[in-house]
BANU-820431 format. One record per atom (N, C-alpha, C): residue in one letter; chain; atom name; x, y, z. Coordinates in Angstrom, 2 decimals. Example, Ala and Ser with C-alpha at 12.3 -4.5 7.8 and 13.67 -1.06 7.14 Angstrom:
// BANU-820431
+--------+--------+-------+---------+---------+---------+
! residu ! chaine ! atome !       u !       v !       w !
+--------+--------+-------+---------+---------+---------+
!      A !      A !     N !   13.19 !   -5.69 !    7.80 !
!      A !      A !    CA !   12.30 !   -4.50 !    7.80 !
!      A !      A !     C !   13.20 !   -3.30 !    7.80 !
!      S !      A !     N !   12.85 !   -2.25 !    7.08 !
!      S !      A !    CA !   13.67 !   -1.06 !    7.14 !
!      S !      A !     C !   12.90 !    0.03 !    7.87 !
+--------+--------+-------+---------+---------+---------+
//
This chain:
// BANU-820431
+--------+--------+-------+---------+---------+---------+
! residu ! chaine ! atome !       u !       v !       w !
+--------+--------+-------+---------+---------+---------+
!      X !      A !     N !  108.54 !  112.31 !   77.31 !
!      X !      A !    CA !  108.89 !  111.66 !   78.54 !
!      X !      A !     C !  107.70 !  110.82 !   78.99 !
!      X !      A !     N !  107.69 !  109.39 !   79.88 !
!      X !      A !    CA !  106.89 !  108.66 !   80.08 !
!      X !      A !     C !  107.64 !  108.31 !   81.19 !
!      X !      A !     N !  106.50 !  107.64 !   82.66 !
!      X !      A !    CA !  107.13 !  106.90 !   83.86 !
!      X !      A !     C !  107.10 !  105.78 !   83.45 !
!      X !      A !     N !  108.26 !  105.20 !   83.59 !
!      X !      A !    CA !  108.80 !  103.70 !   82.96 !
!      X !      A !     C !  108.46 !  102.47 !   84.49 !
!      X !      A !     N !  109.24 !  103.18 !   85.11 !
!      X !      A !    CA !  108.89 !  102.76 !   86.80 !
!      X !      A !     C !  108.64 !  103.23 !   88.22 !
!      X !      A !     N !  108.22 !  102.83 !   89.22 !
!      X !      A !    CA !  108.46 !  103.12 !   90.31 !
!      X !      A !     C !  109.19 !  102.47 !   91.06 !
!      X !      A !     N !  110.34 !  103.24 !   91.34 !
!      X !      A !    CA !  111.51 !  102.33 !   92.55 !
!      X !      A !     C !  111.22 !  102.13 !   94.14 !
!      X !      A !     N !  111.33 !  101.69 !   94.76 !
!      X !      A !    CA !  110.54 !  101.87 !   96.20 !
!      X !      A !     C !  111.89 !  101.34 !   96.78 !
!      X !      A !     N !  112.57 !  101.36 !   97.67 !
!      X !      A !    CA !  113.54 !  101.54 !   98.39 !
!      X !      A !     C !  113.16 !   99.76 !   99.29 !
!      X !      A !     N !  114.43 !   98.83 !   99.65 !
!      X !      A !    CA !  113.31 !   98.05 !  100.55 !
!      X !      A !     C !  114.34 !   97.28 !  101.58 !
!      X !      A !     N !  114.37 !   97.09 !  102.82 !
!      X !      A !    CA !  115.19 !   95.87 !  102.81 !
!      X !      A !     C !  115.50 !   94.19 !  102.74 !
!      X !      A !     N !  114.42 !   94.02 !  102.17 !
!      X !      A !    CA !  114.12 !   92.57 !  101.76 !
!      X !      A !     C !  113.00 !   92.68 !  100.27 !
!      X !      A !     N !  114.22 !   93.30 !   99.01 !
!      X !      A !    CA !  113.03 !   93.81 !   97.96 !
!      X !      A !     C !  112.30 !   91.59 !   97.33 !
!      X !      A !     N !  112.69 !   90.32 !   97.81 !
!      X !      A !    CA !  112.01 !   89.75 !   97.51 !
!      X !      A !     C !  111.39 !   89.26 !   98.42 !
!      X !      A !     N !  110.63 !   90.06 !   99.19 !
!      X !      A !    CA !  109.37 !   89.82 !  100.22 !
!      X !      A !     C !  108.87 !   90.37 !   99.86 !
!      X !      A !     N !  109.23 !   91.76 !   99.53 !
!      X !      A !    CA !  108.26 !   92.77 !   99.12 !
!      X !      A !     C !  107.52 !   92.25 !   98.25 !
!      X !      A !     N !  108.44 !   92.22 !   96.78 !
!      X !      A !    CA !  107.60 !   91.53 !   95.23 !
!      X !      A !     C !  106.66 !   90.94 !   95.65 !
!      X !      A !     N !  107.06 !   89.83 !   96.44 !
!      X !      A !    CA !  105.90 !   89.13 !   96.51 !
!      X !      A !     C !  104.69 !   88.98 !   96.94 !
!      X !      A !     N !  104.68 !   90.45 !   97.88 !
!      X !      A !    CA !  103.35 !   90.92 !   98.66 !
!      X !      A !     C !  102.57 !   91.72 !   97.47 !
!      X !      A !     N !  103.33 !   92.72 !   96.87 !
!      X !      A !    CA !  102.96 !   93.61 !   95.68 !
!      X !      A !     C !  102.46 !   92.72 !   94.42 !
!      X !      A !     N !  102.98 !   91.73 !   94.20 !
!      X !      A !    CA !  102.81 !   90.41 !   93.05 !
!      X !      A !     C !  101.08 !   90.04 !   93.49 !
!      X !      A !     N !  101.29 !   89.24 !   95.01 !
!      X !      A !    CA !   99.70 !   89.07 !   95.28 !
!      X !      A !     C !   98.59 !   90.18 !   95.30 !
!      X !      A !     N !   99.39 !   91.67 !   95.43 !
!      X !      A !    CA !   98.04 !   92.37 !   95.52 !
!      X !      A !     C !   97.55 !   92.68 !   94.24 !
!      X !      A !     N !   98.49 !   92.54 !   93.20 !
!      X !      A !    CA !   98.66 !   93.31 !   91.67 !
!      X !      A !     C !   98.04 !   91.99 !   91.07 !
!      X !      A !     N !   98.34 !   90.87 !   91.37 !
!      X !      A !    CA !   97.46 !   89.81 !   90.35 !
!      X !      A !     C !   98.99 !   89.52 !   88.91 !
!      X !      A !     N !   99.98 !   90.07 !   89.39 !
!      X !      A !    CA !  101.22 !   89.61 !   88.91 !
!      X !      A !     C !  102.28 !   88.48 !   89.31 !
!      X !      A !     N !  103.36 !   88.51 !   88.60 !
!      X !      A !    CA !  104.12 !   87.62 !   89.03 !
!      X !      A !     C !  105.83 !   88.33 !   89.28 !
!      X !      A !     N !  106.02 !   87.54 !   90.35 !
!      X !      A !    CA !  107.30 !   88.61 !   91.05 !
!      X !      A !     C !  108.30 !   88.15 !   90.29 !
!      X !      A !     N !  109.38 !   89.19 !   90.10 !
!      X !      A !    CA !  110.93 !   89.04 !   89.68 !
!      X !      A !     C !  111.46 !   89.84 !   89.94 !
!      X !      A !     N !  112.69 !   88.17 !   90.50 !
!      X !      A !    CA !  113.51 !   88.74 !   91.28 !
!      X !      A !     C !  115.24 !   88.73 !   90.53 !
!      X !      A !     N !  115.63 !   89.98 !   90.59 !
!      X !      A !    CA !  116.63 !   89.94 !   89.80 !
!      X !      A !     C !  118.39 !   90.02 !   90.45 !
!      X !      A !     N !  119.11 !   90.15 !   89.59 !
!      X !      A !    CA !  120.63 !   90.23 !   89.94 !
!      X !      A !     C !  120.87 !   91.68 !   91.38 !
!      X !      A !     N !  121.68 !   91.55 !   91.80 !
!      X !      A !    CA !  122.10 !   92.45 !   92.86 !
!      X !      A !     C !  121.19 !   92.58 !   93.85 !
!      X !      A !     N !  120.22 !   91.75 !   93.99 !
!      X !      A !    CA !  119.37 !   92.07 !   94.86 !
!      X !      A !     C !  118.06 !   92.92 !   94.42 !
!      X !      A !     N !  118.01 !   93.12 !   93.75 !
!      X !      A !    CA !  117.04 !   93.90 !   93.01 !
!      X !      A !     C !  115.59 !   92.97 !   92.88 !
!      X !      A !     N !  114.39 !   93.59 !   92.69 !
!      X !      A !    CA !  113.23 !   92.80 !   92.23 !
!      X !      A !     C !  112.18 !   93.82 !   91.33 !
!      X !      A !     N !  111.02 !   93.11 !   90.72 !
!      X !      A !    CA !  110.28 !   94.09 !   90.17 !
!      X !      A !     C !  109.24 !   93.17 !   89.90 !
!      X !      A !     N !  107.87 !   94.05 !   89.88 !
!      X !      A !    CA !  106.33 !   93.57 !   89.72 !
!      X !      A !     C !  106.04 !   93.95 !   88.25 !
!      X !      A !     N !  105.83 !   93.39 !   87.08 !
!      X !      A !    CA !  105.00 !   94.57 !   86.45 !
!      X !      A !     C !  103.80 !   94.17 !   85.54 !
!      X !      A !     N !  102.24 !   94.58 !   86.47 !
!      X !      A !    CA !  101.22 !   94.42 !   86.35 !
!      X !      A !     C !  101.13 !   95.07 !   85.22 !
!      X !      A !     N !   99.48 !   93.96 !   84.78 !
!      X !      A !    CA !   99.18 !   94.35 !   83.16 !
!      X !      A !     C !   98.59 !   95.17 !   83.38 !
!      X !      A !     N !   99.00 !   96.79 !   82.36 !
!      X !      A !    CA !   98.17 !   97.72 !   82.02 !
!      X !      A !     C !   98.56 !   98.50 !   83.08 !
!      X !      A !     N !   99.65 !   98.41 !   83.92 !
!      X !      A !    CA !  100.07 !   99.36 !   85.14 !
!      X !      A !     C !  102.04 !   99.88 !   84.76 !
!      X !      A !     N !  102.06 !  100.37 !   85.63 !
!      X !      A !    CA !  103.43 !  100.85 !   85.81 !
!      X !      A !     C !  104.41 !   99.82 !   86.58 !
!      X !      A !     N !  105.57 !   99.33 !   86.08 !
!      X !      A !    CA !  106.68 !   98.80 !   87.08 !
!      X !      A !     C !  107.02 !   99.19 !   88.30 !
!      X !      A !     N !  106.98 !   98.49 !   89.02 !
!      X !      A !    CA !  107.35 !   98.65 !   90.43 !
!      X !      A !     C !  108.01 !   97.71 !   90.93 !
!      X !      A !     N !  109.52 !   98.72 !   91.26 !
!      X !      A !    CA !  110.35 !   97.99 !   91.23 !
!      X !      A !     C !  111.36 !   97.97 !   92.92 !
!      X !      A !     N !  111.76 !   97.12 !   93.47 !
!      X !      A !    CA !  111.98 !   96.96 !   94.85 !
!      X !      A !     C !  114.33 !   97.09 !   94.65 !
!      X !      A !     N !  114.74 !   98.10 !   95.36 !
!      X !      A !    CA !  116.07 !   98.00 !   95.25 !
!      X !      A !     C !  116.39 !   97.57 !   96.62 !
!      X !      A !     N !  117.47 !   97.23 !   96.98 !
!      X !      A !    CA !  118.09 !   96.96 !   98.30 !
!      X !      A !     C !  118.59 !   98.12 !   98.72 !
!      X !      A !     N !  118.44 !   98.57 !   99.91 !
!      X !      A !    CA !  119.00 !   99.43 !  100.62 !
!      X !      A !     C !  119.15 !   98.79 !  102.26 !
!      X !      A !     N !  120.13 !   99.25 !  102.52 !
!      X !      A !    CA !  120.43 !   98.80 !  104.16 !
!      X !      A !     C !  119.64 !   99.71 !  105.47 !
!      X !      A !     N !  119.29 !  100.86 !  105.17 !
!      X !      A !    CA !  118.64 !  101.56 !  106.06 !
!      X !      A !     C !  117.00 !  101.16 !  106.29 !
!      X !      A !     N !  116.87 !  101.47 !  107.43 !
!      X !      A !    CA !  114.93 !  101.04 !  107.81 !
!      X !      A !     C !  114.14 !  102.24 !  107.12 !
!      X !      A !     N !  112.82 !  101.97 !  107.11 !
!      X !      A !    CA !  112.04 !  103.45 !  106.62 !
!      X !      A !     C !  111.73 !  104.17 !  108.21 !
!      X !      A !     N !  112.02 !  105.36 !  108.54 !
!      X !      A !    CA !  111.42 !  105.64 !  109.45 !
!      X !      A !     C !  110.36 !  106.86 !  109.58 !
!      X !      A !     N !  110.18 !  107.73 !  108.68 !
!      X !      A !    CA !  109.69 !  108.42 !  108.92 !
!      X !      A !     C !  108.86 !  108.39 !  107.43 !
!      X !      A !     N !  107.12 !  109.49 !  107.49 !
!      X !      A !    CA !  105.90 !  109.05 !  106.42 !
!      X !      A !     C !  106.88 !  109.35 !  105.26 !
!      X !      A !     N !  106.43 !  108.96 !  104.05 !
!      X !      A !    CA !  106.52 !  109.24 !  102.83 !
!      X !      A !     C !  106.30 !  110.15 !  102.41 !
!      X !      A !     N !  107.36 !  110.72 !  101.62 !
!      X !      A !    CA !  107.10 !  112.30 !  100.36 !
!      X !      A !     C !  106.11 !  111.94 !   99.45 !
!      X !      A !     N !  106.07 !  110.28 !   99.09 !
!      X !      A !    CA !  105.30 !  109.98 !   97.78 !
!      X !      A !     C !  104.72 !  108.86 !   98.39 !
!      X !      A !     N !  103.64 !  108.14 !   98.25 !
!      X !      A !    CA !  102.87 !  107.20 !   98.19 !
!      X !      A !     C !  101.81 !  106.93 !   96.80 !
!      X !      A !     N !  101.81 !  106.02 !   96.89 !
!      X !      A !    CA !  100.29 !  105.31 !   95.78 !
!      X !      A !     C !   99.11 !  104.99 !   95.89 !
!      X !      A !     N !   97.92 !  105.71 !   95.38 !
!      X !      A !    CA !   96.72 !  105.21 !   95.28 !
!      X !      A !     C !   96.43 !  104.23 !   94.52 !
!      X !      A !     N !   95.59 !  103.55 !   94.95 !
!      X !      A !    CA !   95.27 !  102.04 !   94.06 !
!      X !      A !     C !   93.78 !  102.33 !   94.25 !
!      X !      A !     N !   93.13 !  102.36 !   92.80 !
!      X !      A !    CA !   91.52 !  102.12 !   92.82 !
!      X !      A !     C !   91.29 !  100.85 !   93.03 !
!      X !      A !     N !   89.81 !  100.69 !   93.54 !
!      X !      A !    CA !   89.31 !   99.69 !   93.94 !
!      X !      A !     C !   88.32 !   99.33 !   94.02 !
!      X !      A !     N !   87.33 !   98.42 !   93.86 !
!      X !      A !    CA !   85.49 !   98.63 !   94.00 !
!      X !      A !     C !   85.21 !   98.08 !   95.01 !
!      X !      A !     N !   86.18 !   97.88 !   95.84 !
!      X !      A !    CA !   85.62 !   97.44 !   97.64 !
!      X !      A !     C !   86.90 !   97.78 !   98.58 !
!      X !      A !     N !   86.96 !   98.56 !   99.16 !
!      X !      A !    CA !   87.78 !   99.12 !   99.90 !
!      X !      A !     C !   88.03 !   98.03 !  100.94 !
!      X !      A !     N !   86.65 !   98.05 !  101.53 !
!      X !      A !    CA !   87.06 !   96.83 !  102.48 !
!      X !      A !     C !   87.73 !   95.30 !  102.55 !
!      X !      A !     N !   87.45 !   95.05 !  100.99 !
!      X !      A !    CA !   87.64 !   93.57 !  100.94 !
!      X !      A !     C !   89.32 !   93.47 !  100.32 !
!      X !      A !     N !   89.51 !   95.26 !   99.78 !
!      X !      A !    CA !   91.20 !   95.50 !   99.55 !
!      X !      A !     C !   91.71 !   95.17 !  100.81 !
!      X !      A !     N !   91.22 !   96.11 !  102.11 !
!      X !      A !    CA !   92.20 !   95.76 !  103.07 !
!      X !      A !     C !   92.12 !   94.14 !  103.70 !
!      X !      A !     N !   91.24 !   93.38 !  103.59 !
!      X !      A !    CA !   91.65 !   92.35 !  103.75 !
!      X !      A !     C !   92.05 !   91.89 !  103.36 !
!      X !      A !     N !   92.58 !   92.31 !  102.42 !
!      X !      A !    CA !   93.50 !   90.97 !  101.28 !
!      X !      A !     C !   94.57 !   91.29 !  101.89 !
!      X !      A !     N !   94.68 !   92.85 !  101.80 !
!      X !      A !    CA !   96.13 !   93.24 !  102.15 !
!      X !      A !     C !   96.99 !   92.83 !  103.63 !
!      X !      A !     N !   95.78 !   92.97 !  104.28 !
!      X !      A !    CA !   96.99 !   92.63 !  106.11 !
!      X !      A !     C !   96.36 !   91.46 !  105.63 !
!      X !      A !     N !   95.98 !   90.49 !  105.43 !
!      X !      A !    CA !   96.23 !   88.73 !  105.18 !
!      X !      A !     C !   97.92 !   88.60 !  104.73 !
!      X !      A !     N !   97.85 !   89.69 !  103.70 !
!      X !      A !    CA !   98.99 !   89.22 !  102.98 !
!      X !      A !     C !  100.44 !   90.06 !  103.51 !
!      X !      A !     N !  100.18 !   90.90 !  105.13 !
!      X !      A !    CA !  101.25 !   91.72 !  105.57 !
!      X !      A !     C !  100.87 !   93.19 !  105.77 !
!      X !      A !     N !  100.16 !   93.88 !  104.97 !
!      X !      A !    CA !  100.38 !   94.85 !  105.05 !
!      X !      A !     C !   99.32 !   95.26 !  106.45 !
!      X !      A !     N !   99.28 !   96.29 !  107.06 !
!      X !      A !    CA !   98.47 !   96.77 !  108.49 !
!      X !      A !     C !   97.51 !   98.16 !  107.50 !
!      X !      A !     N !   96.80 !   98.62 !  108.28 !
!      X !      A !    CA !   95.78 !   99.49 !  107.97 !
!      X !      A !     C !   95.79 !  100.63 !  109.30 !
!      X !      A !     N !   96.23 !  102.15 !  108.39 !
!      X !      A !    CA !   96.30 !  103.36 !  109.38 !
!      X !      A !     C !   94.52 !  104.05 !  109.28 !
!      X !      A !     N !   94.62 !  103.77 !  110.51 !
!      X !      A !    CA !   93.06 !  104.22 !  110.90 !
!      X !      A !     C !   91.62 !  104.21 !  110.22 !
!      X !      A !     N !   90.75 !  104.81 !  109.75 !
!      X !      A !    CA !   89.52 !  104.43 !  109.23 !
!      X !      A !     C !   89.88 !  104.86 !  107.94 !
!      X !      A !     N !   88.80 !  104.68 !  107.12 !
!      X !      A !    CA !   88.38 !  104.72 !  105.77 !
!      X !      A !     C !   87.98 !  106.24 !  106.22 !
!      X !      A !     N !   88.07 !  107.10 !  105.19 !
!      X !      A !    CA !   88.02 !  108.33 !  105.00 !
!      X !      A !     C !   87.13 !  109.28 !  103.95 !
!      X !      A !     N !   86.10 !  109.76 !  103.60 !
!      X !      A !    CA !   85.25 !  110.18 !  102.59 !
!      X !      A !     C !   85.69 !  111.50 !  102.87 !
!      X !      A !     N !   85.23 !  111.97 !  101.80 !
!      X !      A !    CA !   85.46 !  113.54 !  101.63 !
!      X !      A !     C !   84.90 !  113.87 !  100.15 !
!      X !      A !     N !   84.43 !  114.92 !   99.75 !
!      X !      A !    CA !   84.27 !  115.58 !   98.69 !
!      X !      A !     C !   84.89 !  114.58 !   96.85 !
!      X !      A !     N !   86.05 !  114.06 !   97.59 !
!      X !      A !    CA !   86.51 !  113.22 !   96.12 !
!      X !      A !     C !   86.15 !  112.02 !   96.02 !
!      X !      A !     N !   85.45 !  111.47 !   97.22 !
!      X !      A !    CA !   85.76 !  110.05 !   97.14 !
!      X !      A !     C !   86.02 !  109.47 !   98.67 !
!      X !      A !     N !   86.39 !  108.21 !   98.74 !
!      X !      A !    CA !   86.90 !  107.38 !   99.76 !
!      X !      A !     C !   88.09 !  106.92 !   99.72 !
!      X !      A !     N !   88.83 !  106.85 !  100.69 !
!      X !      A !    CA !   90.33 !  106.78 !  100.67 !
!      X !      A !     C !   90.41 !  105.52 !  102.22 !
!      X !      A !     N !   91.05 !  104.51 !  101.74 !
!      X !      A !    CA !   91.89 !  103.78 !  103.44 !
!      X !      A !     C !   93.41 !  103.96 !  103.22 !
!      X !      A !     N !   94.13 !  104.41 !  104.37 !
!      X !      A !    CA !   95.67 !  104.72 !  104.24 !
!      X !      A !     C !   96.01 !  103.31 !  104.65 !
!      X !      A !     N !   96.64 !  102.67 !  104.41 !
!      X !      A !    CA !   97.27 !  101.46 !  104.70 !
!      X !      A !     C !   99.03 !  101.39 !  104.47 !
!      X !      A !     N !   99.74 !  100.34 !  105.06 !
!      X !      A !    CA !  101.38 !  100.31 !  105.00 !
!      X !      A !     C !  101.78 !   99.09 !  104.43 !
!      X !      A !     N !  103.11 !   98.93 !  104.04 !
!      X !      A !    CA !  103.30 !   97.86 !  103.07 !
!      X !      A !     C !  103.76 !   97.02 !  104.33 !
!      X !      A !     N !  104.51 !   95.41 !  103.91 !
!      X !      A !    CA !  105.02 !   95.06 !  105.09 !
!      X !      A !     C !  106.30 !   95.83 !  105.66 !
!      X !      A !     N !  106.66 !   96.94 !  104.87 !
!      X !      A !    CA !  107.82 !   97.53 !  105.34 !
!      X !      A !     C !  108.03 !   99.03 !  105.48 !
!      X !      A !     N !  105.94 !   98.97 !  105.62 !
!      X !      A !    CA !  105.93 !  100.25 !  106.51 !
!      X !      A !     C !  105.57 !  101.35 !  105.24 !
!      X !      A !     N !  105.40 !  101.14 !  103.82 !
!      X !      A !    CA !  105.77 !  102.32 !  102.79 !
!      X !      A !     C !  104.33 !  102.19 !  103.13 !
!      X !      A !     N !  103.62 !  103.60 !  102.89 !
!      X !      A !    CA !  102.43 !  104.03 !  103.34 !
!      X !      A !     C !  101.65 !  103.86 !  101.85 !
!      X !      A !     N !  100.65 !  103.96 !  101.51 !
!      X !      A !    CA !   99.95 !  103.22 !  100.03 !
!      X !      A !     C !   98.20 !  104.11 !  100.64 !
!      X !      A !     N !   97.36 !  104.13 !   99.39 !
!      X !      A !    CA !   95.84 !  104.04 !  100.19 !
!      X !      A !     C !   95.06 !  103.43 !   98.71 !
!      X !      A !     N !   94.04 !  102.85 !   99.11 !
!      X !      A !    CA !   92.76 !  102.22 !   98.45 !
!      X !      A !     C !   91.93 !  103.29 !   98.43 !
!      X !      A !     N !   91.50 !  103.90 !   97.14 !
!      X !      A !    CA !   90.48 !  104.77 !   96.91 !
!      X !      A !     C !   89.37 !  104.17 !   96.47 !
!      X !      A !     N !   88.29 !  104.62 !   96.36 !
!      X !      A !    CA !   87.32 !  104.41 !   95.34 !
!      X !      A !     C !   86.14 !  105.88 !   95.27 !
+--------+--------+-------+---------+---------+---------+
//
């Protein structure tokens, strides 16, 4: 068994792509039924479905994304939509910023 993709739920999955496209250094596609998908070199698919409901409440699952500047991640990121939940965070493993997509899916920048 191997993870082929990640589905992320969205209601506008080609806004999304295209926020995930600029942060990934990919190129978005957008497919039949509404459907879209990112898939960065040397990473996993991530893929955007249509659903009619809002997100409202945190995530069971989110994604870490390494990084060698935390800070200069989150600016790329709210340039490009996404907002930033409270400070940068150290602890025993490392550094972590929790940040949200433009549609709220919660994500963090480690290093």
């Amino acid at each position: 068994m191997r993870l082929e993709q990640i589905v992320i739920d969205s209601n506008d999955p080609s806004r999304l792509v295209r926020f995930w496209a600029e942060m990934l250094g990919a190129e978005p596609v957008n497919r039949e039924h509404g459907w879209a998908h990112v898939a960065p070199a040397g990473g996993v698919r991530m893929s955007f479905q249509p659903v009619p409901e809002r997100k409202d409440v945190k995530n069971r699952l989110h994604l870490d994304f390494e990084v060698d500047d935390i800070e200069a991640a989150v600016v790329k990121a709210v340039n490009l939509g996404a907002s930033r939940e409270g400070l940068i965070v150290t602890d025993e493993q490392g550094s972590f910023q929790v940040m949200r997509d433009p549609e709220g899916n919660e994500f963090c920048f480690v290093h």
